[in-house]
VEXPAPA-804327 format. One line per field, with one value per residue (C-alpha): residue number from 1; z, x, y. Coordinates in Angstrom, 1 decimal, m for minus. Each point is the difference from the previous one (the first is absolute). Layout:
BEGIN
num: NUM / ...
zz: Z / ...
xx: X / ...
yy: Y / ...
This chain:
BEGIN
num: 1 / 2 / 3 / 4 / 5 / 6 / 7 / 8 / 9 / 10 / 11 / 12 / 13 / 14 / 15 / 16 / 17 / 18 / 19 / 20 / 21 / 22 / 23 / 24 / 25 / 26 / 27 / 28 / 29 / 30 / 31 / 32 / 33 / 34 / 35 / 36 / 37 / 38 / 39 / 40 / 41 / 42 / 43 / 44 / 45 / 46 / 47 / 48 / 49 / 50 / 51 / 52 / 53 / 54 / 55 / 56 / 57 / 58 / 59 / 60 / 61 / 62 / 63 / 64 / 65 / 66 / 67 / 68 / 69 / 70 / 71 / 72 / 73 / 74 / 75 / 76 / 77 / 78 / 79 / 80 / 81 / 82 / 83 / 84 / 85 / 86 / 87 / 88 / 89 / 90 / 91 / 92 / 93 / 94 / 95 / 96 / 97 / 98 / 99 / 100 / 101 / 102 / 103 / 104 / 105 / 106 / 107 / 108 / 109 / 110 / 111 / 112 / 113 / 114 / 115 / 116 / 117 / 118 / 119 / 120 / 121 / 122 / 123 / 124 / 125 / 126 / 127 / 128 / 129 / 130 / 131 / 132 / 133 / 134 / 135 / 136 / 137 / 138 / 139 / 140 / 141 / 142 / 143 / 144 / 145 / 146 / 147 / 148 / 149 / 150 / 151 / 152 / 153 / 154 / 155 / 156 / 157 / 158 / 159 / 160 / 161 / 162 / 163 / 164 / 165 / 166 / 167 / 168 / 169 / 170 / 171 / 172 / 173 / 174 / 175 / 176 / 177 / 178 / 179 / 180 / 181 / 182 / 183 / 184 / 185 / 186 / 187 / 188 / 189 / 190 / 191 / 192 / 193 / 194 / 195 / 196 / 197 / 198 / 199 / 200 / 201 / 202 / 203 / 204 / 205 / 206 / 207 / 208 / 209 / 210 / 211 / 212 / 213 / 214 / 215 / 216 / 217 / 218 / 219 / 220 / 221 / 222 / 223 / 224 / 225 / 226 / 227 / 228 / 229 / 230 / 231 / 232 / 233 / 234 / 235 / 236 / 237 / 238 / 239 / 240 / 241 / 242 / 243 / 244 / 245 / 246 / 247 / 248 / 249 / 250 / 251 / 252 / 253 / 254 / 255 / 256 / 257 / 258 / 259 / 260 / 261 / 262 / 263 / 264 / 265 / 266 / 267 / 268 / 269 / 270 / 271 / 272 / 273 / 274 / 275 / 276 / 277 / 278 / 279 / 280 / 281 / 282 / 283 / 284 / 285 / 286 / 287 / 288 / 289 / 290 / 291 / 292 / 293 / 294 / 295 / 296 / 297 / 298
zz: m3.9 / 1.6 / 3.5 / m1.2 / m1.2 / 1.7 / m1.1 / 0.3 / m0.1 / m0.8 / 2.0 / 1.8 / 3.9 / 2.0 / 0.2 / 1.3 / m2.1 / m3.8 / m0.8 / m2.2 / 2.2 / 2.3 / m2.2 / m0.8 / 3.5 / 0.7 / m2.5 / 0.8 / 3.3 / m1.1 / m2.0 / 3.0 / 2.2 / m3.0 / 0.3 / m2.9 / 0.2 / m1.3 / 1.0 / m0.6 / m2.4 / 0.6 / m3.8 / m1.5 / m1.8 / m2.6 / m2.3 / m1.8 / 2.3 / m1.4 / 2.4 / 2.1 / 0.2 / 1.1 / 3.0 / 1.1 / m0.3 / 2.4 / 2.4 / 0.7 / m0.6 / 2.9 / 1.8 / m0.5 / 2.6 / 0.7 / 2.1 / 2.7 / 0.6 / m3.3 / m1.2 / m2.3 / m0.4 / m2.3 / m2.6 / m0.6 / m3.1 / 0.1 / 0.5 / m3.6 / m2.1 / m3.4 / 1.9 / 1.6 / m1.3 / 0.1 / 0.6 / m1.4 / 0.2 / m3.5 / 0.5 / 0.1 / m3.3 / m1.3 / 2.2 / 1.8 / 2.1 / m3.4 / 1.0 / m2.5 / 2.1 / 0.2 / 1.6 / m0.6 / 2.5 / m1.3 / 3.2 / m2.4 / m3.8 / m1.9 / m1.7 / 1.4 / 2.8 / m1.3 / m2.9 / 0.0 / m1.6 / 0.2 / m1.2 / m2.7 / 2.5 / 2.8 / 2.3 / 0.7 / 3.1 / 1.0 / 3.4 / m1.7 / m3.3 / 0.0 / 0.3 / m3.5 / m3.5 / m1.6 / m3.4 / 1.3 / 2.5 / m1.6 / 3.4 / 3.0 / 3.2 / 3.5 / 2.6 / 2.2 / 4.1 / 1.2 / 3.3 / 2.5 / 2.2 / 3.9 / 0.6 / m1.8 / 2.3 / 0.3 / 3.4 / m0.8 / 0.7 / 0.5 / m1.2 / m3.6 / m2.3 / m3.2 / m2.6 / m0.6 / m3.2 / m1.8 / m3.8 / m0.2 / m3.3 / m0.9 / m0.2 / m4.0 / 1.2 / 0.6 / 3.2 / 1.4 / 1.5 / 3.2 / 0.7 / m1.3 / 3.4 / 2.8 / 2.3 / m1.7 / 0.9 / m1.9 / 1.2 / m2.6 / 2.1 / 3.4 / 1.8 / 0.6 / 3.7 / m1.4 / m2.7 / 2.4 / 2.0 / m3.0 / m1.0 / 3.3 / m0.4 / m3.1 / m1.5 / m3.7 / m2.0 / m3.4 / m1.9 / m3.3 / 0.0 / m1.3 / 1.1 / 3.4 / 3.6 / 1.7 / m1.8 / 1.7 / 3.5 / m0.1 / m0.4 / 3.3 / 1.8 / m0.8 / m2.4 / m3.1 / m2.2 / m3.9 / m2.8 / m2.6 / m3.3 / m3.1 / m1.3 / m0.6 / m1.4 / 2.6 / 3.7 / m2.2 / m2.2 / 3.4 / 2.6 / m3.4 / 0.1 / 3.9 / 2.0 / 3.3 / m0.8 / m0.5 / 3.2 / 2.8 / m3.0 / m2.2 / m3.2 / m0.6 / 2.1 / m1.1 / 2.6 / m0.5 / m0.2 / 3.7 / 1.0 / m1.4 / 2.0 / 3.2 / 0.1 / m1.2 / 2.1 / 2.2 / m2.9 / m1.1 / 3.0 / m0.2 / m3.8 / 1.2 / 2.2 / m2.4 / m2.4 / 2.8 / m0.5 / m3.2 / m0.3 / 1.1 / m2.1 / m2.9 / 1.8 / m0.5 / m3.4 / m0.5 / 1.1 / m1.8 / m3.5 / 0.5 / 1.1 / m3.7 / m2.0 / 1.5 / 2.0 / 0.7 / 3.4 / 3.2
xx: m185.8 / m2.0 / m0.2 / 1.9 / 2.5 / 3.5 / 3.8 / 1.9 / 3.7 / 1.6 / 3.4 / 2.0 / 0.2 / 1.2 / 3.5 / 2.0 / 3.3 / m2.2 / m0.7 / m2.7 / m1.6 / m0.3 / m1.6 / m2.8 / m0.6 / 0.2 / m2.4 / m2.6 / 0.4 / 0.0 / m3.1 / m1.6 / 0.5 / m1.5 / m3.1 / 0.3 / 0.1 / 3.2 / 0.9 / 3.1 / m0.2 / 3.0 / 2.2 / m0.1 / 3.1 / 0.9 / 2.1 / m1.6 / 0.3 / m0.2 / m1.7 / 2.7 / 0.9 / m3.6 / 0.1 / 3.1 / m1.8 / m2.6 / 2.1 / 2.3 / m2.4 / 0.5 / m3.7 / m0.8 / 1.7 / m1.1 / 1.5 / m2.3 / 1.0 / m2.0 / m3.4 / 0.0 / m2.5 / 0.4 / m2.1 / m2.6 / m1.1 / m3.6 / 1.7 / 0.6 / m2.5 / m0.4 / 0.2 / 3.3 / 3.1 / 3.2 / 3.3 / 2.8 / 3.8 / 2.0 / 1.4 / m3.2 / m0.9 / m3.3 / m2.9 / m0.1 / m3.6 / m1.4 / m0.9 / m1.9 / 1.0 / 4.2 / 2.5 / 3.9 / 2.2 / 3.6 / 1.9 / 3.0 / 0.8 / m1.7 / 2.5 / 3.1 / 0.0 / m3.0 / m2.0 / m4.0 / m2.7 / m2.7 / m3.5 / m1.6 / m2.4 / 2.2 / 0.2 / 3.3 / 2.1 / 3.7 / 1.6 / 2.7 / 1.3 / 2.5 / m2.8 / m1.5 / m0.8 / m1.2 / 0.1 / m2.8 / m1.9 / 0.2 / 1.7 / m1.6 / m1.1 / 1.8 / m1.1 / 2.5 / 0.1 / 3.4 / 0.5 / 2.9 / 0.7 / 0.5 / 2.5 / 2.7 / 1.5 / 3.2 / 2.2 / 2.5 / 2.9 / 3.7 / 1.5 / m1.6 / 1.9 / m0.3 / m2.6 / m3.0 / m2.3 / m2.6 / m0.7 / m3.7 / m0.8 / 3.3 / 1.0 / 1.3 / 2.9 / 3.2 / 1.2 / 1.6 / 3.8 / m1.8 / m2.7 / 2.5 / 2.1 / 0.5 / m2.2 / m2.8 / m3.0 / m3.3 / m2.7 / m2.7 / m2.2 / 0.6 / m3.2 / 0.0 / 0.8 / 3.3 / 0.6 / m0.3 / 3.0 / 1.7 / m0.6 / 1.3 / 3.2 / 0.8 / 1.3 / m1.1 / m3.1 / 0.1 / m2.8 / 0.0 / m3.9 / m0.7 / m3.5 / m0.2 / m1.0 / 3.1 / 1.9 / m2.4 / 0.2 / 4.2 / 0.1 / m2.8 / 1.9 / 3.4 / 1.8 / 1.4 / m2.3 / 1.4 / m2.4 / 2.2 / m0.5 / m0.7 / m3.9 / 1.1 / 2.5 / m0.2 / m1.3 / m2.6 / m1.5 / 0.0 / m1.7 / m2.7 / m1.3 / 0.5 / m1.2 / 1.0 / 4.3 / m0.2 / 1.8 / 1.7 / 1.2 / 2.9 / m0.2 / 3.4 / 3.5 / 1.0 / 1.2 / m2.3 / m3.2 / 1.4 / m0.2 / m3.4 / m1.1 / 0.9 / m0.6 / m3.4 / m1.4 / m2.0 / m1.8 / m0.6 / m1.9 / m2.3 / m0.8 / m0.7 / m2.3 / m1.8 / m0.3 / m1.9 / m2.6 / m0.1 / m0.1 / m3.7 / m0.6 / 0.6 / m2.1 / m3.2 / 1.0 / 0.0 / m3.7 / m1.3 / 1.6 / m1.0 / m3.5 / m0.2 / 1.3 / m1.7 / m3.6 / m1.9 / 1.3 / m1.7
yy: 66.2 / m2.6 / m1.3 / m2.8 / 1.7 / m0.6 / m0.3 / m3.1 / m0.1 / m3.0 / 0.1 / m2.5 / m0.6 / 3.0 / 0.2 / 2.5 / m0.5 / 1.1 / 3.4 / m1.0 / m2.4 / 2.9 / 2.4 / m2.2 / m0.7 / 3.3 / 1.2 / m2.6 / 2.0 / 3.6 / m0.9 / m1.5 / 3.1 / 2.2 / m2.1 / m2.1 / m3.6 / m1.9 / m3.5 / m1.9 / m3.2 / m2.5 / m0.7 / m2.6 / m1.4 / 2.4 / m2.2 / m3.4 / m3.5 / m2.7 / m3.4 / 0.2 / 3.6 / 0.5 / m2.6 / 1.6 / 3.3 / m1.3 / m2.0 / 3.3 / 2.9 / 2.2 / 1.1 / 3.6 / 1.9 / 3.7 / 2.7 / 0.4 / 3.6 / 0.2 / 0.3 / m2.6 / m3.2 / m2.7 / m0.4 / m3.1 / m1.1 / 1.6 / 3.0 / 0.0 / 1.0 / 1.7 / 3.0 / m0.2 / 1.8 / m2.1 / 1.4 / m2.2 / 0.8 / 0.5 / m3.5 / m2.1 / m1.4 / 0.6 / 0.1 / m3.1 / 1.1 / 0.9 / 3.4 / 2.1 / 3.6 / m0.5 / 2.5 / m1.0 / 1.8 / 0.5 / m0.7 / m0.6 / 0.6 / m2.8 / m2.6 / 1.6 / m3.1 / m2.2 / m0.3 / 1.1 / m0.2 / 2.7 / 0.3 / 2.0 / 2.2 / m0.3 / 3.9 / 0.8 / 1.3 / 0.9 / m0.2 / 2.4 / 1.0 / m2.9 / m2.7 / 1.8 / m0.7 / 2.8 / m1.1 / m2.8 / 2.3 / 3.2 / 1.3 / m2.1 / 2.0 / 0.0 / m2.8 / 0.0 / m1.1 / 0.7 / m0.4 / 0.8 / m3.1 / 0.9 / m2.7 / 2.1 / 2.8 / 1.5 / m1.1 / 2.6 / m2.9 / 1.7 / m3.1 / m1.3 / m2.3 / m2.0 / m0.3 / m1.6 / m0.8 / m0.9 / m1.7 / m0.7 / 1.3 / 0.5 / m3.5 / m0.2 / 3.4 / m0.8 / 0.4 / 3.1 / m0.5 / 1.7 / m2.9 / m2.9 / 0.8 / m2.9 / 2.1 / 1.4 / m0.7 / m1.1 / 0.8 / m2.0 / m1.7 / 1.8 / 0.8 / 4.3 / m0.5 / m2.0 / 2.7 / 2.5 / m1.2 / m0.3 / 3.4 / 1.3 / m1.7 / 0.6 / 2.8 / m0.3 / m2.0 / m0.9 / m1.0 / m2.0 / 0.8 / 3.3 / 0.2 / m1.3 / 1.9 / m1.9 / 2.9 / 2.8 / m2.8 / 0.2 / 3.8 / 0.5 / m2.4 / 2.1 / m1.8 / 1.7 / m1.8 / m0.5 / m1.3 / m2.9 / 2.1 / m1.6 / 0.7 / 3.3 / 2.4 / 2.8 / 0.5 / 2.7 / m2.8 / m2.6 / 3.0 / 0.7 / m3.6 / m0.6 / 3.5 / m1.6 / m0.1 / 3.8 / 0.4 / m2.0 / m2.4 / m0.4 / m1.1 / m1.7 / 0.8 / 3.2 / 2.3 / 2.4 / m2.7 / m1.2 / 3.7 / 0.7 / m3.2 / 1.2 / 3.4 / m0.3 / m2.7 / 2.1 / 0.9 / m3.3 / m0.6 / 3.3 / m1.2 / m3.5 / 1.1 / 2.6 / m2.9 / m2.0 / 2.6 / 0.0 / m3.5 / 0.3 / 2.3 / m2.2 / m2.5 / 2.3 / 0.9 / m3.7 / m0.1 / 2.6 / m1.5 / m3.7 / 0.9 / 2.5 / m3.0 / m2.8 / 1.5 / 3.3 / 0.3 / m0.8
Protein backbone atom coordinates (compact mmCIF):
# COMPACT_ATOMS: atom_id res chain seq x y z
CA UNK A 1 0.00 0.00 0.00
CA UNK A 2 0.72 3.52 -0.41
CA UNK A 3 0.95 6.42 1.92
CA UNK A 4 -2.30 7.35 0.69
CA UNK A 5 -3.78 4.54 1.47
CA UNK A 6 -6.60 4.65 4.14
CA UNK A 7 -10.20 3.03 4.73
CA UNK A 8 -13.31 4.88 4.73
CA UNK A 9 -16.38 3.64 6.22
CA UNK A 10 -19.48 4.94 5.16
CA UNK A 11 -21.77 4.80 8.36
CA UNK A 12 -24.34 6.96 9.83
CA UNK A 13 -24.02 9.45 12.90
CA UNK A 14 -23.03 7.68 16.18
CA UNK A 15 -25.84 6.42 17.86
CA UNK A 16 -25.94 4.40 20.78
CA UNK A 17 -29.36 2.52 20.23
CA UNK A 18 -27.82 0.50 16.54
CA UNK A 19 -25.60 -2.32 16.75
CA UNK A 20 -24.41 -1.73 13.45
CA UNK A 21 -23.77 1.84 13.68
CA UNK A 22 -21.61 0.87 16.55
CA UNK A 23 -19.49 -1.59 14.82
CA UNK A 24 -18.43 0.67 12.15
CA UNK A 25 -17.53 3.23 14.56
CA UNK A 26 -15.87 1.02 16.44
CA UNK A 27 -13.82 -0.45 13.80
CA UNK A 28 -12.79 2.94 12.36
CA UNK A 29 -11.47 2.98 16.02
CA UNK A 30 -9.83 -0.47 16.35
CA UNK A 31 -8.14 0.33 13.09
CA UNK A 32 -6.90 3.57 14.28
CA UNK A 33 -5.26 2.13 17.49
CA UNK A 34 -3.51 -0.63 15.10
CA UNK A 35 -1.92 2.26 13.21
CA UNK A 36 -3.91 2.33 10.27
CA UNK A 37 -5.80 5.17 9.21
CA UNK A 38 -9.72 4.82 8.79
CA UNK A 39 -12.10 7.85 8.80
CA UNK A 40 -15.69 7.94 8.92
CA UNK A 41 -17.67 9.20 5.66
CA UNK A 42 -21.40 10.38 6.61
CA UNK A 43 -24.39 8.18 4.17
CA UNK A 44 -25.95 9.55 1.88
CA UNK A 45 -29.64 8.55 1.31
CA UNK A 46 -29.73 5.05 0.36
CA UNK A 47 -33.07 4.84 -1.35
CA UNK A 48 -33.87 7.07 -4.78
CA UNK A 49 -35.39 10.92 -3.99
CA UNK A 50 -36.93 12.41 -6.22
CA UNK A 51 -36.72 16.90 -6.16
CA UNK A 52 -38.43 16.84 -3.18
CA UNK A 53 -37.28 13.86 -1.32
CA UNK A 54 -33.81 15.30 -1.86
CA UNK A 55 -34.64 18.90 -0.20
CA UNK A 56 -36.15 17.10 2.58
CA UNK A 57 -33.05 15.02 2.78
CA UNK A 58 -31.00 18.18 3.13
CA UNK A 59 -33.26 20.21 5.36
CA UNK A 60 -33.32 17.19 8.07
CA UNK A 61 -29.95 15.45 7.58
CA UNK A 62 -28.64 15.10 10.95
CA UNK A 63 -24.60 16.48 11.22
CA UNK A 64 -22.18 13.67 11.82
CA UNK A 65 -22.10 12.97 15.37
CA UNK A 66 -19.10 10.84 16.74
CA UNK A 67 -18.51 9.28 20.12
CA UNK A 68 -15.84 11.19 21.48
CA UNK A 69 -14.67 8.34 23.74
CA UNK A 70 -13.61 7.13 20.22
CA UNK A 71 -10.85 7.50 17.86
CA UNK A 72 -12.70 8.37 15.02
CA UNK A 73 -12.44 11.45 12.44
CA UNK A 74 -14.61 12.22 9.73
CA UNK A 75 -13.57 11.98 6.58
CA UNK A 76 -13.20 14.97 3.79
CA UNK A 77 -13.48 14.62 0.42
CA UNK A 78 -9.60 14.67 -0.48
CA UNK A 79 -9.38 11.99 1.75
CA UNK A 80 -10.66 9.87 -0.99
CA UNK A 81 -8.49 8.91 -3.43
CA UNK A 82 -8.02 6.00 -5.88
CA UNK A 83 -6.27 4.57 -3.13
CA UNK A 84 -8.81 4.38 -0.42
CA UNK A 85 -10.69 1.18 0.52
CA UNK A 86 -14.43 1.74 1.18
CA UNK A 87 -16.28 -0.13 3.58
CA UNK A 88 -20.05 -0.13 2.87
CA UNK A 89 -22.82 -2.00 4.96
CA UNK A 90 -24.97 -4.91 3.08
CA UNK A 91 -27.79 -2.39 2.91
CA UNK A 92 -26.22 0.42 0.88
CA UNK A 93 -26.87 0.11 -2.73
CA UNK A 94 -24.09 0.12 -5.05
CA UNK A 95 -21.09 2.17 -4.48
CA UNK A 96 -22.30 5.60 -4.14
CA UNK A 97 -18.29 7.09 -3.53
CA UNK A 98 -17.36 5.15 -6.67
CA UNK A 99 -14.66 3.29 -5.01
CA UNK A 100 -12.56 1.02 -7.16
CA UNK A 101 -11.02 -1.08 -3.69
CA UNK A 102 -14.74 -2.07 -1.93
CA UNK A 103 -15.20 -3.97 1.41
CA UNK A 104 -19.06 -4.96 2.20
CA UNK A 105 -19.46 -5.81 5.90
CA UNK A 106 -22.46 -8.17 6.55
CA UNK A 107 -23.80 -6.57 9.80
CA UNK A 108 -27.06 -8.45 8.89
CA UNK A 109 -28.27 -11.15 6.28
CA UNK A 110 -28.63 -9.35 3.00
CA UNK A 111 -32.47 -9.03 1.79
CA UNK A 112 -33.86 -10.66 4.86
CA UNK A 113 -34.85 -6.77 6.03
CA UNK A 114 -33.81 -4.68 2.89
CA UNK A 115 -32.92 -5.35 -0.49
CA UNK A 116 -29.06 -4.76 -1.87
CA UNK A 117 -27.23 -4.51 -4.43
CA UNK A 118 -23.58 -5.51 -4.43
CA UNK A 119 -20.74 -5.14 -6.86
CA UNK A 120 -19.00 -7.55 -9.03
CA UNK A 121 -15.30 -7.16 -7.24
CA UNK A 122 -16.69 -6.27 -4.04
CA UNK A 123 -14.37 -8.21 -0.68
CA UNK A 124 -16.50 -9.51 1.61
CA UNK A 125 -16.92 -9.65 5.52
CA UNK A 126 -19.37 -11.21 8.29
CA UNK A 127 -20.09 -9.82 11.69
CA UNK A 128 -21.41 -13.51 12.37
CA UNK A 129 -22.74 -16.45 10.50
CA UNK A 130 -26.25 -15.04 10.59
CA UNK A 131 -25.28 -11.81 8.60
CA UNK A 132 -23.89 -14.54 5.72
CA UNK A 133 -24.29 -15.57 2.29
CA UNK A 134 -22.19 -18.14 1.44
CA UNK A 135 -23.54 -19.01 -1.77
CA UNK A 136 -22.37 -15.15 -2.90
CA UNK A 137 -19.08 -15.07 -0.86
CA UNK A 138 -17.94 -18.40 -0.92
CA UNK A 139 -18.03 -18.29 3.08
CA UNK A 140 -17.09 -14.56 4.16
CA UNK A 141 -14.47 -14.04 7.05
CA UNK A 142 -15.19 -12.81 10.70
CA UNK A 143 -15.17 -8.89 11.37
CA UNK A 144 -16.76 -8.67 14.24
CA UNK A 145 -16.56 -5.72 17.27
CA UNK A 146 -18.83 -6.84 20.02
CA UNK A 147 -18.75 -5.00 22.85
CA UNK A 148 -20.16 -5.29 26.48
CA UNK A 149 -21.85 -1.97 27.45
CA UNK A 150 -21.01 -0.86 31.18
CA UNK A 151 -24.28 0.69 31.85
CA UNK A 152 -25.93 -2.83 32.29
CA UNK A 153 -25.22 -4.33 35.81
CA UNK A 154 -27.02 -6.49 38.01
CA UNK A 155 -28.70 -4.61 41.31
CA UNK A 156 -29.57 -7.96 42.70
CA UNK A 157 -33.35 -6.30 43.53
CA UNK A 158 -35.43 -8.69 46.11
CA UNK A 159 -38.52 -7.35 44.69
CA UNK A 160 -38.63 -7.75 40.51
CA UNK A 161 -41.94 -7.78 38.62
CA UNK A 162 -43.34 -7.75 35.18
CA UNK A 163 -41.96 -7.99 31.76
CA UNK A 164 -40.32 -5.98 29.44
CA UNK A 165 -39.53 -6.25 25.48
CA UNK A 166 -38.24 -5.57 22.56
CA UNK A 167 -39.36 -5.97 18.47
CA UNK A 168 -36.66 -4.24 16.50
CA UNK A 169 -36.02 -6.65 13.78
CA UNK A 170 -38.71 -8.71 14.79
CA UNK A 171 -41.39 -6.39 13.74
CA UNK A 172 -43.42 -8.82 10.94
CA UNK A 173 -43.78 -11.80 14.38
CA UNK A 174 -46.78 -12.07 15.96
CA UNK A 175 -46.85 -11.08 19.33
CA UNK A 176 -46.32 -13.33 22.20
CA UNK A 177 -49.43 -13.48 24.99
CA UNK A 178 -46.35 -12.54 27.41
CA UNK A 179 -45.46 -8.94 25.76
CA UNK A 180 -49.24 -8.24 24.81
CA UNK A 181 -49.87 -7.82 28.82
CA UNK A 182 -51.21 -4.26 30.23
CA UNK A 183 -47.83 -4.01 32.03
CA UNK A 184 -45.15 -4.99 29.87
CA UNK A 185 -42.82 -2.89 29.04
CA UNK A 186 -41.04 -1.90 25.63
CA UNK A 187 -38.12 -0.90 25.72
CA UNK A 188 -37.50 0.20 21.74
CA UNK A 189 -36.10 3.43 21.95
CA UNK A 190 -34.92 3.58 25.60
CA UNK A 191 -31.49 4.92 26.03
CA UNK A 192 -29.14 1.96 28.05
CA UNK A 193 -29.26 3.91 31.28
CA UNK A 194 -33.33 3.59 30.85
CA UNK A 195 -33.00 -0.05 29.79
CA UNK A 196 -30.94 -0.67 32.59
CA UNK A 197 -33.67 0.22 35.11
CA UNK A 198 -35.88 -1.62 33.26
CA UNK A 199 -33.81 -4.67 33.35
CA UNK A 200 -33.54 -4.40 37.11
CA UNK A 201 -37.13 -4.40 37.56
CA UNK A 202 -38.13 -6.73 35.60
CA UNK A 203 -38.16 -10.17 35.91
CA UNK A 204 -38.12 -11.42 32.25
CA UNK A 205 -37.02 -9.82 28.58
CA UNK A 206 -38.27 -10.96 25.47
CA UNK A 207 -36.85 -10.17 22.33
CA UNK A 208 -38.66 -10.34 18.88
CA UNK A 209 -34.98 -9.57 17.49
CA UNK A 210 -32.99 -12.64 17.29
CA UNK A 211 -29.69 -10.93 16.72
CA UNK A 212 -29.47 -8.09 19.02
CA UNK A 213 -26.94 -7.40 22.24
CA UNK A 214 -30.10 -6.08 24.33
CA UNK A 215 -30.57 -9.92 24.67
CA UNK A 216 -26.83 -10.44 26.03
CA UNK A 217 -27.67 -6.43 28.04
CA UNK A 218 -31.09 -8.15 29.84
CA UNK A 219 -29.24 -11.38 30.91
CA UNK A 220 -25.99 -9.07 32.55
CA UNK A 221 -28.41 -6.95 34.00
CA UNK A 222 -30.30 -10.14 35.59
CA UNK A 223 -33.26 -10.67 33.73
CA UNK A 224 -34.22 -14.04 32.36
CA UNK A 225 -33.72 -12.98 28.95
CA UNK A 226 -36.00 -15.09 26.17
CA UNK A 227 -35.20 -14.74 22.32
CA UNK A 228 -39.09 -14.56 20.13
CA UNK A 229 -38.26 -17.76 17.87
CA UNK A 230 -39.26 -17.86 14.44
CA UNK A 231 -35.89 -17.73 11.93
CA UNK A 232 -35.16 -20.99 13.10
CA UNK A 233 -36.38 -24.47 13.92
CA UNK A 234 -34.24 -25.23 16.95
CA UNK A 235 -32.05 -23.27 19.55
CA UNK A 236 -28.95 -25.57 17.62
CA UNK A 237 -29.68 -23.99 14.18
CA UNK A 238 -30.23 -20.25 16.01
CA UNK A 239 -26.76 -20.62 18.54
CA UNK A 240 -24.84 -21.99 14.84
CA UNK A 241 -25.71 -18.68 13.01
CA UNK A 242 -25.53 -16.38 16.30
CA UNK A 243 -22.25 -17.63 18.66
CA UNK A 244 -23.29 -15.06 21.26
CA UNK A 245 -27.09 -16.87 22.43
CA UNK A 246 -25.06 -19.99 23.22
CA UNK A 247 -25.61 -19.28 26.86
CA UNK A 248 -27.50 -16.88 29.16
CA UNK A 249 -30.35 -16.92 26.35
CA UNK A 250 -33.46 -18.81 25.69
CA UNK A 251 -34.58 -19.53 22.51
CA UNK A 252 -38.35 -19.66 22.87
CA UNK A 253 -40.40 -20.52 26.38
CA UNK A 254 -39.84 -23.86 27.07
CA UNK A 255 -39.06 -24.75 30.60
CA UNK A 256 -36.08 -26.07 30.05
CA UNK A 257 -34.81 -22.98 27.56
CA UNK A 258 -35.80 -20.63 30.78
CA UNK A 259 -33.54 -22.88 32.83
CA UNK A 260 -30.64 -22.93 30.45
CA UNK A 261 -30.93 -19.03 30.46
CA UNK A 262 -30.36 -18.69 33.91
CA UNK A 263 -28.13 -21.00 34.97
CA UNK A 264 -25.72 -20.28 32.42
CA UNK A 265 -25.52 -16.55 32.57
CA UNK A 266 -22.28 -16.32 34.21
CA UNK A 267 -20.99 -17.92 31.43
CA UNK A 268 -22.42 -15.72 29.06
CA UNK A 269 -20.48 -13.06 30.55
CA UNK A 270 -16.93 -14.88 30.54
CA UNK A 271 -17.70 -15.65 26.63
CA UNK A 272 -18.65 -12.05 25.99
CA UNK A 273 -15.63 -10.97 27.29
CA UNK A 274 -13.41 -13.64 25.42
CA UNK A 275 -15.09 -12.50 22.23
CA UNK A 276 -13.93 -8.82 23.03
CA UNK A 277 -10.59 -10.18 22.41
CA UNK A 278 -11.13 -11.84 19.77
CA UNK A 279 -12.96 -9.19 18.24
CA UNK A 280 -9.52 -7.62 17.64
CA UNK A 281 -8.23 -10.22 16.45
CA UNK A 282 -10.53 -10.27 13.51
CA UNK A 283 -9.62 -6.62 13.25
CA UNK A 284 -5.90 -7.54 12.26
CA UNK A 285 -7.00 -10.43 10.16
CA UNK A 286 -9.06 -7.77 8.43
CA UNK A 287 -5.79 -5.83 7.78
CA UNK A 288 -3.77 -8.29 6.62
CA UNK A 289 -6.63 -9.52 3.83
CA UNK A 290 -7.56 -6.03 2.53
CA UNK A 291 -3.95 -4.95 2.24
CA UNK A 292 -3.26 -8.76 -0.03
CA UNK A 293 -6.36 -7.91 -2.22
CA UNK A 294 -6.05 -4.41 -2.69
CA UNK A 295 -1.85 -3.21 -2.07
CA UNK A 296 1.56 -4.82 -1.13
CA UNK A 297 1.34 -3.68 2.41
CA UNK A 298 3.08 -0.79 3.94
Amino acid sequence: MTGKTNYIIYTWPWSEGSGGIIFMHHLAHELNQLGERALLWRTGPIVKLGPRGWLRYRLNREPMTTNPDLNTPVARRSDLTPESIIIYPERVPGNPLKGRNVVRWLLYKPGLRHPYEFGRDEMFFKAGEMADLPELTGGAPDLYLWKINPAYRNENRPDRKGVCYLVRKGEAKPRIPETEAADAIQVDGMQHQQMNEVFNRCHTFYSYDEATMYSQFAAIAGCTSVVVPGLFASREEWAAQHPNGRYGVAYGTAPSELEHARATAPLMIRDMQAREAEGIDTVRNFVGLTRQRFGSGK
